[in-house]
C-alpha positions, 0 to 999 in steps of 0.5 A: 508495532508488529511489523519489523522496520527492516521488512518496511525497508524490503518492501520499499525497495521492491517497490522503488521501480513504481517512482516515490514510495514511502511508508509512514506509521499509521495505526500502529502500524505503516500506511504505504504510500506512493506519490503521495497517496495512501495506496495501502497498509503495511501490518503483520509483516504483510503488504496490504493493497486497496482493492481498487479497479486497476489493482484487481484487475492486474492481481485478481488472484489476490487473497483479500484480508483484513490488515487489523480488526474493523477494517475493510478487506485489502488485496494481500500483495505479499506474494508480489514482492518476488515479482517486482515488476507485477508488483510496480503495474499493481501499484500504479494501478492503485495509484490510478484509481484512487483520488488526490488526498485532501489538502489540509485546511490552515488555521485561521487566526 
């Protein structure tokens, strides 16, 4: 992974104040989590955010970029991290706009 743990560590604790976030590997990467839902992707050393409604709305001066080759543009939040509080509105946002993950179906014997 490109993505130094102690930079996932950093980005948590900026955004600790929007309530349960966590970051999980994924993609050889980290998928960033808050509340259960995917809201973006940590890779490179750089926050990704989905580019929802709510999330653009608050950040519209965001960079777009894609987080690795064939995936779809993402709001480059890094810059959000020395804002905080900015950071925590455009992760709730995020988190607003996107749908409840599917439960996993159990197998049946």
């Amino acid at each position: 992974m490109a993505t130094s743990r102690g930079t996932v560590d950093f980005i948590l604790d900026q955004a600790s104040g929007a309530g349960e976030v966590s970051a999980r590997p994924m993609f050889g990467e980290y998928g960033f989590f808050h509340d259960g839902k995917l809201i973006g992707l940590i890779c490179d050393d750089t926050l990704f955010v989905k580019p929802t409604i709510g999330a653009c709305a608050l950040f519209p001066e965001a960079e777009r970029a894609s987080p690795y080759p064939g995936a779809k543009d993402q709001l480059v939040a890094t810059p959000l991290l020395d804002e905080p509080d900015r950071l925590v509105a455009v992760i709730r946002a995020a988190w607003a706009d996107l749908p409840l993950p599917k439960p996993r179906k159990t197998k049946g014997r």
